[in-house]
C-alpha positions as CSV (number, residue, x, y, z in Angstrom):
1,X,79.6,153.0,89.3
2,X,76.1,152.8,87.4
3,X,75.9,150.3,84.9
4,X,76.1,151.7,81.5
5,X,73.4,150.3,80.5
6,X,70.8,151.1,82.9
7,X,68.8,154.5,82.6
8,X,70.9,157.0,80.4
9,X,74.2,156.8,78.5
10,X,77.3,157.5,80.6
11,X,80.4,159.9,78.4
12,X,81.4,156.7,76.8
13,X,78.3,156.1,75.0
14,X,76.5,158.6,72.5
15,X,72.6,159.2,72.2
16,X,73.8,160.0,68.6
17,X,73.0,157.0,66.6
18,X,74.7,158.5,63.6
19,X,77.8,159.3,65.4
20,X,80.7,158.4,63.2
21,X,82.6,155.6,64.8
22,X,86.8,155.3,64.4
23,X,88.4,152.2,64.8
24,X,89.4,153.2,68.0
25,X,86.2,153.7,69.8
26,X,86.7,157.0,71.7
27,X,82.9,157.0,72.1
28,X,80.3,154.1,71.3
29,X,77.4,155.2,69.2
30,X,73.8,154.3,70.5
31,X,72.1,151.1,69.2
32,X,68.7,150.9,67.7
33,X,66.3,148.8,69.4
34,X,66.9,145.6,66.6
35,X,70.8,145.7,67.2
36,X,70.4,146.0,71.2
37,X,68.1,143.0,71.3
38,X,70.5,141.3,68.9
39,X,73.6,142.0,71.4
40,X,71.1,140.6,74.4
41,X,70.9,137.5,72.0
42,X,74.4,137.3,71.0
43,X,75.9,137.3,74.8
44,X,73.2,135.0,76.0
45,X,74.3,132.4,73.6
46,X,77.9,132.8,74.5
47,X,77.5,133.0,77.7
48,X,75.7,129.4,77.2
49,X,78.5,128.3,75.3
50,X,80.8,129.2,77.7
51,X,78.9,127.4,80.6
52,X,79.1,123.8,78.4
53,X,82.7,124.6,77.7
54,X,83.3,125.2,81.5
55,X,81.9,121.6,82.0
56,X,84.4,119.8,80.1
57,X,88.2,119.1,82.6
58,X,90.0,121.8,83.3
59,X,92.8,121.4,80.9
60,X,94.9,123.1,78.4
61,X,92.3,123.0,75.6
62,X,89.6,123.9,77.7
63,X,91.2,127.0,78.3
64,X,92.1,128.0,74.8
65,X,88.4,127.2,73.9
66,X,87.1,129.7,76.2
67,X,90.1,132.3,74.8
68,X,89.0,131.6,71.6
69,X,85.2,131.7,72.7
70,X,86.5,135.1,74.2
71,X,87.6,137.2,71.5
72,X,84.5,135.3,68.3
73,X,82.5,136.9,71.2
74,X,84.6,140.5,70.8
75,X,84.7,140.6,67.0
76,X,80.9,139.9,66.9
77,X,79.9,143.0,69.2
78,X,82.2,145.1,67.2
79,X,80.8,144.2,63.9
80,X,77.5,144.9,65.4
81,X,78.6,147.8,67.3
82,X,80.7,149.2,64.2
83,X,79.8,151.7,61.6
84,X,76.4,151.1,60.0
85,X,76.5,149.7,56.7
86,X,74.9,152.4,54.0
């Protein structure tokens, strides 16, 4: 499978950057340029995150970090991914 996110949109994601957008996200709407170039930012620094989290022991904490890491990751995208503010 083609990654979404090179050459065109696949049926998941709209070209519609007005598309409404429900809670449930049965379809994502396109980003501007700004918010994808945000999102790049935003994983990138996880993703760093992540990696000096990863260096710590292997231990109970270390693993809720990462959890935890996990899903401030998930409710970032989807405030940025969300409906546009007016």
């Amino acid at each position: 499978m083609a990654n979404v996110y090179e050459g065109a949109p696949d049926a998941r994601q709209s070209d519609d950057p007005a598309l409404p957008v429900s809670r449930f996200r049965p379809r994502y709407r396109a980003l501007s340029y700004d918010e994808t170039a945000l999102h790049d930012s935003l994983k990138s620094a996880y993703a760093e995150v992540e990696r000096l989290i990863e260096s710590l022991p292997a231990r109970r904490y270390r693993a809720l970090a990462i959890t935890a890491l996990e899903e401030s990751c998930m409710w970032a995208v989807k405030e940025l991914t969300g409906e546009r503010s007016a």
